[in-house]
GUGU-519871 format. One record per atom (N, C-alpha, C, O): residue in one letter; x, y, z. Coordinates in pm, whole numbers, plus 32768, in hexadecimal, padded with zeros to 4 digits. Atoms other than C-alpha are relative to their C-alpha. Example, Ala and Ser with C-alpha at 12.3 -4.5 7.8 and 13.67 -1.06 7.14 Angstrom:
BEGIN
a80597F898000a84CE7E3E830Ca805A80788000a80C280768042s7FAE7F897FFAs85577F9682CAs7FB3806D8049s7FE680DC805A
REM end
This chain:
BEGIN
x7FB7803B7F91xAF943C2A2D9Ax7FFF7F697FF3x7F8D7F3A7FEDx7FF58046800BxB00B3AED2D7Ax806C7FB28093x80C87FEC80CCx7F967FE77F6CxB0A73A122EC3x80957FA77FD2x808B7F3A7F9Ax7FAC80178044xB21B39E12E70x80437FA48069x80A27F688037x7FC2805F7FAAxB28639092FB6x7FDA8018809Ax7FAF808080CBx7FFE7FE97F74xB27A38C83115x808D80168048x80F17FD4802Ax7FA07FC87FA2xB365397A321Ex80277F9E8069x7FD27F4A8087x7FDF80607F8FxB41538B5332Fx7FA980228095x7FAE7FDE80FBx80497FC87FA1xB330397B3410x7F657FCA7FE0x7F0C7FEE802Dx807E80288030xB1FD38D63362x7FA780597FC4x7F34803C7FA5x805C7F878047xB17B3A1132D0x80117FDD7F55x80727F997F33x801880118041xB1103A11317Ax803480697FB2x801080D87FD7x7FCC7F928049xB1CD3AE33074x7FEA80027F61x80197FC07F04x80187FE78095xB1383B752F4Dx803D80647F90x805F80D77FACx7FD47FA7809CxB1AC3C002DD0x7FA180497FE6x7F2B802E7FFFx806A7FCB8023xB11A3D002D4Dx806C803A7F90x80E480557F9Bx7FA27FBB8090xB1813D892BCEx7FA580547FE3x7F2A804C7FDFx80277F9A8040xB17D3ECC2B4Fx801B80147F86x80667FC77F4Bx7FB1801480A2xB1AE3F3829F5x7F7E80837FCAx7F0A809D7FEAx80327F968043xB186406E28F7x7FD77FCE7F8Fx7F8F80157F49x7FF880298077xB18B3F8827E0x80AC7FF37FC9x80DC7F917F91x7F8380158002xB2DD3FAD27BAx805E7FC4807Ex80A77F628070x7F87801D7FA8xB3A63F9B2904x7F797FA18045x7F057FCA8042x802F80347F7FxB3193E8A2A04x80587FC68076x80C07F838075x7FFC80247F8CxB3333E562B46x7FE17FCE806Cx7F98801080B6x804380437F90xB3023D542C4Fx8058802E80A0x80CC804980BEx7FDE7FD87F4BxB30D3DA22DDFx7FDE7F948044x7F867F4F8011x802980727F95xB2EA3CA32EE9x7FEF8073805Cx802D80DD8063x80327FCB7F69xB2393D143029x807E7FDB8082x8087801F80E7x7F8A7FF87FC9xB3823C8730C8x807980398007x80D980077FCCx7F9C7FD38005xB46F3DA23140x7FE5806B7F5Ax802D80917EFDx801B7FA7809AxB3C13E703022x807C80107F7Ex80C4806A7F52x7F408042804CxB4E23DB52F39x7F77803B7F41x7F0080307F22x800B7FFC80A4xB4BE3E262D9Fx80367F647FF7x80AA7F51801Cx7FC1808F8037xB5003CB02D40x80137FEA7F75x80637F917F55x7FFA801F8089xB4D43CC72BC3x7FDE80A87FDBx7F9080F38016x80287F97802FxB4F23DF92AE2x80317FE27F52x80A37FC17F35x7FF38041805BxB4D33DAB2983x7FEE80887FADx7FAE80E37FE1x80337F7B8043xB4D83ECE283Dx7FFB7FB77F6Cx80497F5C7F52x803680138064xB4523E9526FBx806E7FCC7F87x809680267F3Dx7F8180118082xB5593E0B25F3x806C7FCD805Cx80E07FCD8034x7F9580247FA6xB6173D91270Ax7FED7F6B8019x7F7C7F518040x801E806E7FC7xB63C3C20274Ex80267FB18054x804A7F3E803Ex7FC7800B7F89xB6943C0F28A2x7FBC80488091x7F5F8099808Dx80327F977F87xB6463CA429F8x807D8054801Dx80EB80248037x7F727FAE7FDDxB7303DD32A2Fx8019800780A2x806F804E80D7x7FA37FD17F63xB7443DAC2BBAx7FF17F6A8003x7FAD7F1D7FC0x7FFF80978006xB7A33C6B2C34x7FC67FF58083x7FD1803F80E5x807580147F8DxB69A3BB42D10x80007F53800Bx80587F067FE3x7FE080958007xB6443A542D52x7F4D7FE58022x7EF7803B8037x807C802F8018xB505396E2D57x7FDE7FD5809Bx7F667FBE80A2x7FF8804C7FB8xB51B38E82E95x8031807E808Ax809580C48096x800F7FB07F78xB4C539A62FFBx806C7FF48049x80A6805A806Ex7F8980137F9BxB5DE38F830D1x806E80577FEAx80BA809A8031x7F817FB28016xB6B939823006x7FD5809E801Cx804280D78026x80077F697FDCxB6403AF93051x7FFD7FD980A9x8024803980EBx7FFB801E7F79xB6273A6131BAx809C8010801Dx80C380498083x7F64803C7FCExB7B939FE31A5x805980757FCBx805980E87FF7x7F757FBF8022xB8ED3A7F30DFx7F9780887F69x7FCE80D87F1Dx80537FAA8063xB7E83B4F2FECx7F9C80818055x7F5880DB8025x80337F867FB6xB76A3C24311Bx7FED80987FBFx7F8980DE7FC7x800E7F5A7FF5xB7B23D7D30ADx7FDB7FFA7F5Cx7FCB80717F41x8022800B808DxB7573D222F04x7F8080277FF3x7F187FE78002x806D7FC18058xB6803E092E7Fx7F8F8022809Fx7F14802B80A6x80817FCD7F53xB5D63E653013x801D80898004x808880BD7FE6x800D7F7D7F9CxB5873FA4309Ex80357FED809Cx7FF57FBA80F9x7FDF80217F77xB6863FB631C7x7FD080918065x7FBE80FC802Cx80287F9C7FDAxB61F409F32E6x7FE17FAA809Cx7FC87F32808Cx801F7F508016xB5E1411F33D7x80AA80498013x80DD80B9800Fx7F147F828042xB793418633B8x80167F7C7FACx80107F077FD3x7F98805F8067xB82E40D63281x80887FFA7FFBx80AB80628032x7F8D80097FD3xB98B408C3288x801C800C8096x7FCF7FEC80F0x7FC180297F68xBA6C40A833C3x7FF280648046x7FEB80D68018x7FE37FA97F86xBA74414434FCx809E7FB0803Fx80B87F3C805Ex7F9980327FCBxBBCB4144356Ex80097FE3807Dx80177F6D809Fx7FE3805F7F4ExBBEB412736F1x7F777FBE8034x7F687FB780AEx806880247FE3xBA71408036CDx7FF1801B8099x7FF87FBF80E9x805D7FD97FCFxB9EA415E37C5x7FDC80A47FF0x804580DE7FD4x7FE57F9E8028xB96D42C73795x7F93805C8048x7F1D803D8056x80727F9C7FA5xB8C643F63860x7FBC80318003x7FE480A37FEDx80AC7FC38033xB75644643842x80018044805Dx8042801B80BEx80317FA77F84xB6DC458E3928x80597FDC8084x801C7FC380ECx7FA680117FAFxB815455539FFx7FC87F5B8053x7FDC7F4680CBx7FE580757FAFxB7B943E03A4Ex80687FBD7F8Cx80587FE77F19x7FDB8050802BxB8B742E339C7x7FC67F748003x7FA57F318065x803D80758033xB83A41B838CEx805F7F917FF5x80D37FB07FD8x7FB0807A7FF6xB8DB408E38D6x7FDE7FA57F77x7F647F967F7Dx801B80508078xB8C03FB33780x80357F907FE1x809B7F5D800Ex7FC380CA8004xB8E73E51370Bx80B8802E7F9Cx80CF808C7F50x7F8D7FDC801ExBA733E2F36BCx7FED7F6F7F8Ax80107EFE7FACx801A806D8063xBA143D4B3571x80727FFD7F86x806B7FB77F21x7F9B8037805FxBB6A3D7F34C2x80927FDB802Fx80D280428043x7FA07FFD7F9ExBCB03CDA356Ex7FFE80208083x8068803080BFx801B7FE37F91xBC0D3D2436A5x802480748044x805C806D80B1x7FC37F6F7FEBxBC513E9836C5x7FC380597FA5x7FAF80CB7FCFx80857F9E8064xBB673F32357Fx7F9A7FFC8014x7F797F998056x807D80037FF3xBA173F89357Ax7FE880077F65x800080747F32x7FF17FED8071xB9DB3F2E340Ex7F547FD17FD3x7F0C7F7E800Bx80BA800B802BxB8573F4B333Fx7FB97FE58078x7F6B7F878069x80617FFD7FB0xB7AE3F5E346Ex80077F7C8056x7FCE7F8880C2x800680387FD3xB7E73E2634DAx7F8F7F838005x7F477F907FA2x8061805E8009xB6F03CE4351Fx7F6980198004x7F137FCB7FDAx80937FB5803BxB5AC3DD03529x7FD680607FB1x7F7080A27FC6x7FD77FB28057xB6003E8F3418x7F7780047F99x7F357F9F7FB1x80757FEE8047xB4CE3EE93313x80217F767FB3x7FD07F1A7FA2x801F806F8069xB5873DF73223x7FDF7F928024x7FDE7F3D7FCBx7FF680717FE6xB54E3CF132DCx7F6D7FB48047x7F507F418068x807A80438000xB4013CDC3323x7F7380047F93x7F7A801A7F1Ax807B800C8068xB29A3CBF3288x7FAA80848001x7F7080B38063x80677F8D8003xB1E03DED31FFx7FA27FEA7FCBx7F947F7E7F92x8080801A8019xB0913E3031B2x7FEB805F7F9Ax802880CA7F97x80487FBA809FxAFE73EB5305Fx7F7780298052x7F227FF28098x80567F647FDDxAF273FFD309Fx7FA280167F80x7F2D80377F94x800F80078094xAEEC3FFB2EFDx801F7FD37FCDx808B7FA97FF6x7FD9801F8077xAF0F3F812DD2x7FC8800F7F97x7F507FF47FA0x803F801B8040xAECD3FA92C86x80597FDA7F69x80D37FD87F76x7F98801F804ExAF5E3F4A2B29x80AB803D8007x811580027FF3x7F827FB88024xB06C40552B2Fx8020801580ADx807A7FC680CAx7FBA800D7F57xB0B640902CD3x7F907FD78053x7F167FC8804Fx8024804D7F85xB0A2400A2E06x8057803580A0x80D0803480B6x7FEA7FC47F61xB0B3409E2F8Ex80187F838040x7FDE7F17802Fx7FE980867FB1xB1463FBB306Fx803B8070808Bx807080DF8098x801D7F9B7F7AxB12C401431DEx806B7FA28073x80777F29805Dx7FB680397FA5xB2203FB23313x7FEB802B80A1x7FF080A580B0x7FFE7FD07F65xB1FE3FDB34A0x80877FF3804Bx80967F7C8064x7F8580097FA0xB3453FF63569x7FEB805F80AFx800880D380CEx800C7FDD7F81xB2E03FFA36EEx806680368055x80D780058056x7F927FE47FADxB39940A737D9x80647FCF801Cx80557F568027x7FBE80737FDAxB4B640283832x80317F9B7FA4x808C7F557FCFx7FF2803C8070xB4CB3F7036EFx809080277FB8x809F80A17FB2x7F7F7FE08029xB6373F77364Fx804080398046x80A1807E8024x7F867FA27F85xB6C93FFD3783x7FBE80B78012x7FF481008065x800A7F8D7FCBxB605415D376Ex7F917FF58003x7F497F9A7FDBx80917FCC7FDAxB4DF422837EAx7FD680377F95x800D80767F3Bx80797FAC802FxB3A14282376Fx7FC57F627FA1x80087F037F79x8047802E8044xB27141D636BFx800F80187F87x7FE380877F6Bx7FF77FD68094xB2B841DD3556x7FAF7FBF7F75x7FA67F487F55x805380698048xB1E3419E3446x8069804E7F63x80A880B87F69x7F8A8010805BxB2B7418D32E1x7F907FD57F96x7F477F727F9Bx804A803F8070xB20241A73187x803B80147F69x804580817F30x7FC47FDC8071xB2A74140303Cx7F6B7FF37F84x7F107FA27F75x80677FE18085xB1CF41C22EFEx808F7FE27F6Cx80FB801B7F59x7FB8800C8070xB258411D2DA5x7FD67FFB7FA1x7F7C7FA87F9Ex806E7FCD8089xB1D541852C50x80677FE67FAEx80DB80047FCDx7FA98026808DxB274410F2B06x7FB180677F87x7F3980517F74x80297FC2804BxB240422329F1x8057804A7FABx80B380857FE3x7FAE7FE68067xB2DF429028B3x80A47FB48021x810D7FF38032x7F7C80617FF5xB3FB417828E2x804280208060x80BC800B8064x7F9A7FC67FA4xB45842132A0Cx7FC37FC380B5x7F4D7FE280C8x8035800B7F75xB41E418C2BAEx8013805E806Fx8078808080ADx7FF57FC57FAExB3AF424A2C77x7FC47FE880B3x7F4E7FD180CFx7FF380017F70xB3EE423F2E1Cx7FED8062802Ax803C80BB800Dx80397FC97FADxB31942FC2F03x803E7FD98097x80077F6D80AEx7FDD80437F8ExB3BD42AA3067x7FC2808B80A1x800A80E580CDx80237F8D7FACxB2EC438E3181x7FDA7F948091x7F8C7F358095x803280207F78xB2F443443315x7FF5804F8065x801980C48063x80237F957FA3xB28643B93451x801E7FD9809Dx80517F6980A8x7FA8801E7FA4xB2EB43AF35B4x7F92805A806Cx7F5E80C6804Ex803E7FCF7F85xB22C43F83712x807280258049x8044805180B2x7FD77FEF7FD6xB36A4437378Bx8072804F7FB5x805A80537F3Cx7FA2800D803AxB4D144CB3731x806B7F997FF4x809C7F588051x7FC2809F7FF2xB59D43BE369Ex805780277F51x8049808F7F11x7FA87FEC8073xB68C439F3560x7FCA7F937F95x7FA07F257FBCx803480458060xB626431833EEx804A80357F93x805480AD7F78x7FE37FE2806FxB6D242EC32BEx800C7F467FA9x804A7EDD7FB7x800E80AA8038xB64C41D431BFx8049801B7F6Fx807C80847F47x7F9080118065xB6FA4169308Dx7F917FA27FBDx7F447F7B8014x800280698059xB668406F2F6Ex80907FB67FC6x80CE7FF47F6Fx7F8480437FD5xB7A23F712F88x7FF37F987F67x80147F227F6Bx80048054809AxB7653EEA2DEEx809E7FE07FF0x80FC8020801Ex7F84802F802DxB8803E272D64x7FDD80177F3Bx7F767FEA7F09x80187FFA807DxB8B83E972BC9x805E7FD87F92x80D67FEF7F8Ex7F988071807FxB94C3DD32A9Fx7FBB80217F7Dx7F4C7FF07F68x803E7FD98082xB8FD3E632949x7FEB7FA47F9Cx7F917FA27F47x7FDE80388097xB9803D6E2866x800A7F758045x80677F2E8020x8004809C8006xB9273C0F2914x80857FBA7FF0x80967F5E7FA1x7F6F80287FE5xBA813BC42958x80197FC5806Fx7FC17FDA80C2x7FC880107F6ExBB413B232A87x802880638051x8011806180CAx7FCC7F8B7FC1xBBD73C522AE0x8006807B7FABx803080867F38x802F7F568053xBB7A3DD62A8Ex807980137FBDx805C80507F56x7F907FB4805DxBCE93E2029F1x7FF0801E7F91x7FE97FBB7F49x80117FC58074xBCBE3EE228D3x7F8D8058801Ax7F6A80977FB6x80777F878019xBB943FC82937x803F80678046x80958062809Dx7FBA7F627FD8xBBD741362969x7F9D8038804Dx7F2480218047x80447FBB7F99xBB8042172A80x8039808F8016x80A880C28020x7FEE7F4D8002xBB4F43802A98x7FB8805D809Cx7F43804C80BDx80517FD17F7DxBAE9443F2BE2x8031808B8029x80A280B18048x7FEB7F7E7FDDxBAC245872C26x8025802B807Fx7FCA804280CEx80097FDD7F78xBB6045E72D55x809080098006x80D77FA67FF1x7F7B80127FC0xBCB346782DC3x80477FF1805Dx80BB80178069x7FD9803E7F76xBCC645DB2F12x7FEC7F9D801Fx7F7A7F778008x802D807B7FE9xBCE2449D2F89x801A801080A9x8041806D80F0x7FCA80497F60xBD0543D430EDx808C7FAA7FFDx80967F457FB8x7FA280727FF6xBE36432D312Bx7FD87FA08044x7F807FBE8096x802D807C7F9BxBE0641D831D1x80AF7FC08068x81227FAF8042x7F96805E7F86xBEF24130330Cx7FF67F677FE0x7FBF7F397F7Bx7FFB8097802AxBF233FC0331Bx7F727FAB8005x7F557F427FCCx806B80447FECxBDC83F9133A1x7F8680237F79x7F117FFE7F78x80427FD78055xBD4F40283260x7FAA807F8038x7F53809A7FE5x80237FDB7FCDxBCD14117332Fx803180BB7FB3x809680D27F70x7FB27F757FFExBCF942AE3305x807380358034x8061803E80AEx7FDE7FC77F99xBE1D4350337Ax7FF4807F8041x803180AF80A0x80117F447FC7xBD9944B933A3x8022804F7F9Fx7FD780AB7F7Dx7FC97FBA8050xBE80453432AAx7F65802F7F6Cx7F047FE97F4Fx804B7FCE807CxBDB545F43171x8045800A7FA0x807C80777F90x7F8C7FC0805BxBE8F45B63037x7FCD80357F54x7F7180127F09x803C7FB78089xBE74467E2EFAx80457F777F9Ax80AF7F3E7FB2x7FCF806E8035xBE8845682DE6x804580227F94x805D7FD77F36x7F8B7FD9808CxBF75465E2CFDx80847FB08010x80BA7FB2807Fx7F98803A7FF0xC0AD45762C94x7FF07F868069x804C7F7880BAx802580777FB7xC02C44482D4Ax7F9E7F967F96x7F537FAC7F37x805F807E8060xBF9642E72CC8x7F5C8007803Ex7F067FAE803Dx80A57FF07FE2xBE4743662D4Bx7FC5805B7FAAx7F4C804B7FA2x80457FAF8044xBDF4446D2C6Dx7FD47FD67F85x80157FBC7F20x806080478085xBD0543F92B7Dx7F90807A7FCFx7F1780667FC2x803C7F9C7FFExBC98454A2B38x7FD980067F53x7F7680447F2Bx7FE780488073xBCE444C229BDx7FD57F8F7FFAx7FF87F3F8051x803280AC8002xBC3843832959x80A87FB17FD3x80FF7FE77F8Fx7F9C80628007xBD4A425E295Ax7FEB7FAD804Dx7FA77FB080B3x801E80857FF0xBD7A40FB2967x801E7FE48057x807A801B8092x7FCA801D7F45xBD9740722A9Ex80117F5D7FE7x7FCB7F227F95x800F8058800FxBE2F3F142AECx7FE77FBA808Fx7FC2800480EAx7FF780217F66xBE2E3E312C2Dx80698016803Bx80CF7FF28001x7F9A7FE57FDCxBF0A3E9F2D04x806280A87FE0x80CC80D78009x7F877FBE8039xBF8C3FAD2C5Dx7F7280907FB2x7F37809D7F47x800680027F78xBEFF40952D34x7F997F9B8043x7F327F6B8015x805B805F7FCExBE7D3FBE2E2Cx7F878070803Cx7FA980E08063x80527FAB8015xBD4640602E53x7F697FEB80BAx7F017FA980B8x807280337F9CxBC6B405C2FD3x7FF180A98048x801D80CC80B5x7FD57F487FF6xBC4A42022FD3x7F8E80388000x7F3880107FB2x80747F9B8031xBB4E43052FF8x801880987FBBx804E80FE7FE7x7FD47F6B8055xBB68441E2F0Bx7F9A806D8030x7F20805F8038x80527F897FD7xBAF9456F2F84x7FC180767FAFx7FF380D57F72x804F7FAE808CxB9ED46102EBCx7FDD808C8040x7FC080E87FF4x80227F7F7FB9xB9A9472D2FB7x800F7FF08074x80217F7E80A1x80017FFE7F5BxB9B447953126x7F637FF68031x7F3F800380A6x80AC80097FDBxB83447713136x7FC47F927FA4x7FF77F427F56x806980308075xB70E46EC308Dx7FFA804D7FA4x800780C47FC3x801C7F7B8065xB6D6479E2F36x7F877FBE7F90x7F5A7F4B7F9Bx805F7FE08054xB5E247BF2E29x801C7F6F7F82x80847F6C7F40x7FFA8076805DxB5C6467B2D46x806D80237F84x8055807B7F32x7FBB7FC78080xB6FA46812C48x80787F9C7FFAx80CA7F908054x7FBE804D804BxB7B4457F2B6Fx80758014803Ax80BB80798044x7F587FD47FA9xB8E745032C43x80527F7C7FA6x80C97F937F92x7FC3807D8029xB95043A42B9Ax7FEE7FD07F87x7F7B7FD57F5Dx803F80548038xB95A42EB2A9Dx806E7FAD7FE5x80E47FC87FFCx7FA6806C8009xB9D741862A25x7FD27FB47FA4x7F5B7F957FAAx803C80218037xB9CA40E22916x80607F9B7FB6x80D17FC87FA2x7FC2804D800ExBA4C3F982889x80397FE77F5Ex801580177EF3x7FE37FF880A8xBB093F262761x7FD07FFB7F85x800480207F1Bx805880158043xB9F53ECC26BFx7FAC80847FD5x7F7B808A7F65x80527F8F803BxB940402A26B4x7FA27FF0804Cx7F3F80398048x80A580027F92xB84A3FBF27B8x803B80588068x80A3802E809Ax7FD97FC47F6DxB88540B428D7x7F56804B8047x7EE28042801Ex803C7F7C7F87xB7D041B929F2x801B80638025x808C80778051x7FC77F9A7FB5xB7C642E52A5Cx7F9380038086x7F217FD6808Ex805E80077F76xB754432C2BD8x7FF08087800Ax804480D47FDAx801D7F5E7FC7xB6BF447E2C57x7FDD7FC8806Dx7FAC7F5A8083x803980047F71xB68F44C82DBAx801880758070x807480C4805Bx80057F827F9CxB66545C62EEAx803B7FCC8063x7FEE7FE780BFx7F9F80347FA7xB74F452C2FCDx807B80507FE6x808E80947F81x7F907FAD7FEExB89D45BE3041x808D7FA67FBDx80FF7FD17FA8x7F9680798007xB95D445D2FDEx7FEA7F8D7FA0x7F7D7F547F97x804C80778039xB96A434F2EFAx80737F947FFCx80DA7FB27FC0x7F87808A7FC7xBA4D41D42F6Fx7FFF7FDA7F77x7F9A7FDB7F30x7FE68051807AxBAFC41322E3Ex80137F7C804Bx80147FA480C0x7FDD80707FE3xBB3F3FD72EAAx7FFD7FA97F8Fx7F9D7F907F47x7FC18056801FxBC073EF42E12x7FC47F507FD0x7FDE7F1D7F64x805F807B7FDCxBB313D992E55x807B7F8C8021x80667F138022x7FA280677FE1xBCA63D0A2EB6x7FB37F96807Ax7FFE7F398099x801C80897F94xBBFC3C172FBEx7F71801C8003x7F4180238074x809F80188016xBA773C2D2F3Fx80007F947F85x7FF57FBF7F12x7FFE80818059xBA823AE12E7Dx7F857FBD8032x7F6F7F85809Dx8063807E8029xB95A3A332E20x80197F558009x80877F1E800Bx7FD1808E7FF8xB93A38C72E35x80177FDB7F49x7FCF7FF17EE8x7FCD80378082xBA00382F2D09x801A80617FDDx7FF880757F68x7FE37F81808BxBA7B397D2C9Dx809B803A8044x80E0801380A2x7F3C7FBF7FE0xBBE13A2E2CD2x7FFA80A18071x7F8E80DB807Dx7FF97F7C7FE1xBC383B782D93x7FFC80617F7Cx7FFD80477F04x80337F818083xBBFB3CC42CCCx7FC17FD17F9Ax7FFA7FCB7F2Dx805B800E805BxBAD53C5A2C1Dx7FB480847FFDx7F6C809D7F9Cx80487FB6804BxBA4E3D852C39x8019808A8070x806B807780C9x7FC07F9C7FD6xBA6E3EE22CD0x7F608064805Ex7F05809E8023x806E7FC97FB8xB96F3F722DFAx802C80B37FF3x809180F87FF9x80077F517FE2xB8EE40E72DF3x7FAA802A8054x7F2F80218054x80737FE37F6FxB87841632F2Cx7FD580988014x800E80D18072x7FF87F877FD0xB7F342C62F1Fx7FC57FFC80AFx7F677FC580E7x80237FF17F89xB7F94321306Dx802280A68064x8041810C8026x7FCD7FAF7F95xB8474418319Dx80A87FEA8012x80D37F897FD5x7F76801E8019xB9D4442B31DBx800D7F968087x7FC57FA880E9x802380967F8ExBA1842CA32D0x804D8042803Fx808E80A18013x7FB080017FA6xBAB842D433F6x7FF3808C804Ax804380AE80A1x801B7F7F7FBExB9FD444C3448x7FFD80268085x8030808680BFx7FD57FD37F2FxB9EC445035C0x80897FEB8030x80A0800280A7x7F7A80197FE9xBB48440235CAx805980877FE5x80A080BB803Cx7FE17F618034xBBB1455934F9x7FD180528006x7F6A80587FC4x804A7FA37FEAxBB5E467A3562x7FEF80767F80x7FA580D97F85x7FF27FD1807AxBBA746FD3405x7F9D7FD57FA2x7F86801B7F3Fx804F804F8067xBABB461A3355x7F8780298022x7F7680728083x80C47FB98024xB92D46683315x7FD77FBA8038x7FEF7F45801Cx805B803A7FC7xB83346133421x7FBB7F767FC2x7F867F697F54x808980858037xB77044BF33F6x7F8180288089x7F227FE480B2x8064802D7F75xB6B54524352Bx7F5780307FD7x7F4880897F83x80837FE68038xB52145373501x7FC08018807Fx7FD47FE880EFx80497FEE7F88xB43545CB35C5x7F747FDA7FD4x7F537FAA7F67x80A480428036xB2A0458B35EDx7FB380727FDBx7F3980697FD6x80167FAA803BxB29646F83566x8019801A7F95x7FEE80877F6Fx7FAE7FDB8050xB35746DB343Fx804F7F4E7FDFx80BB7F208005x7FE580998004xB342454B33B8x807C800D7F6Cx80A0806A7F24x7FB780418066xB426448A32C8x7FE2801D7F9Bx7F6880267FA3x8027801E805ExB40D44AC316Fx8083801E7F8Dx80CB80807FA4x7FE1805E806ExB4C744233027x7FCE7FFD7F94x7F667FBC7F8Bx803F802480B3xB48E44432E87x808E7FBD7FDFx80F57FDB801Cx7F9880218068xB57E43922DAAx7FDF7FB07F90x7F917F587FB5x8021803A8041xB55843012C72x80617FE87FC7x80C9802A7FC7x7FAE80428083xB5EB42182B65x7FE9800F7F88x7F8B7FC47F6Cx802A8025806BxB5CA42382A2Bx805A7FBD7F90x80D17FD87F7Ex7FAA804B805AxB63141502919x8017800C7F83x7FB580087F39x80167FF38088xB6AA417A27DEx804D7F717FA2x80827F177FE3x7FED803E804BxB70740A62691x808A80307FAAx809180AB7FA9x7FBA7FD88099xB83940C52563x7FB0805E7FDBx7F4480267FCBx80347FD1809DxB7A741DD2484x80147FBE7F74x80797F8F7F40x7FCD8074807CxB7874131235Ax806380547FA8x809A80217F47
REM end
């Protein structure tokens, strides 16, 4: 553990690097952000991060954090628990309920539970009342780096009934470029979300046969072309850990992701710009729950009870060119 900056809140925020020998990985205790992920023969960091706290304070908020406790949007930001209606911060155009808002996991300071060369537990409290919903929640991410691959543990718990679905919100760039064009993306799944103007869900469930969403085939993707802010539907539930993505850049550096989630967000990074850097630098993967769930009555529960807590696997793993 090393301390990597101070917070505008005066709290103290520390690095901590993991590593198999091959893949490493640094975490900040701020917003449990991946800030550096580095692989052996590689001379670069494949997610893009920055040195400097403010900036995960400012326009770098959601880079490389664990958002939660709901990632992405809630459309009419408010939504109904045990027949009371929640009311939620309207943090996009004044009418979305988008990452949770200003008490959102990413946005504050967590605490290290463990560590040791290869993972590290990092622990979160979200009080009642906290992000607009009920219940005491305690939130624990477990991250282990092993055989070139990261792996995310995400398990929480709840004194009350209340809704949870977290995401790791990484931004990825294979080939150290300005902008990802030229890396290919493959994703298993023949359903997507359509999005409305607010980027938002509209309900609809579309099959991605004969559409610029089906990436059921690896192919190149450019900016724009599809514009890309979607959740692809990997199931109507949670399921059994199993290879849904992968992406991988012109270079031969890519990922594949596994995960037990029902959903996984492509995003674009059209308006996640770094300081000094361009739009579409790089391309977020959010396995998650399907967004905008209390809204559709079609879509898969996020709701959690204090019988039956949260829990979350997904992993990355990275690979190289074959020689």
């Amino acid at each position: 553990m090393k301390h990597f900056g101070t917070a505008s809140t005066g709290e103290d925020v520390q690095a901590t690097t993991l590593s198999d020998g091959a893949l490493t990985v640094t975490l900040l205790t701020w917003g449990a952000i991946v800030q550096d992920v580095r692989l052996a023969g590689v001379d670069r960091s494949l997610t893009l991060g920055s040195d400097n706290i403010a900036d995960y304070e400012g326009d770098m908020r959601h880079h490389g954090s664990l958002i939660g406790p709901i990632v992405n949007r809630i459309s009419t930001a408010r939504v109904r628990i045990d027949g009371m209606m929640y009311e939620l911060e309207r943090n996009q155009d004044g009418r979305v309920h988008l990452h949770s808002g200003a008490q959102a996991t990413h946005r504050r300071l967590w605490q290290v539970a463990e560590h040791s060369n290869s993972h590290a537990v990092l622990t979160c409290t979200l009080m009642d009342g906290e992000a607009g919903l009920p219940g005491h929640r305690e939130v624990t991410a477990t991250f282990r780096v092993a055989d070139q691959t990261l792996h995310l543990g995400i398990t929480a718990t709840s004194d009350a009934l209340t809704l949870m679905n977290f995401a790791n919100h990484s931004y990825w760039n294979f080939d150290g470029t300005p902008q990802w064009d030229g890396h290919r993306l493959q994703v298993h799944a023949d359903r997507y979300l359509p999005g409305n103007d607010d980027l938002c869900p509209t309900g609809d469930i579309a099959e991605v046969t004969s559409t610029h969403m089906d990436f059921r085939t690896p192919r190149a993707i450019a900016p724009n072309a599809p514009w890309l802010d979607n959740n692809f539907c990997l199931s109507d539930a949670r399921a059994p850990l199993r290879e849904v993505l992968t992406l991988t850049g012109a270079s031969g550096v890519g990922m594949t992701v596994a995960t037990d989630q029902p959903g996984i967000q492509v995003y674009d990074g059209r308006e996640a710009i770094r300081p000094s850097k361009t739009s579409h630098e790089g391309l977020a993967i959010e396995a998650q729950g399907w967004p905008d769930a209390p809204t559709h009555r079609g879509f898969p529960s996020i709701a959690v009870t204090p019988e039956v807590p949260y829990t979350q696997t997904t992993t990355y793993r990275f690979f190289t060119p074959n020689p």
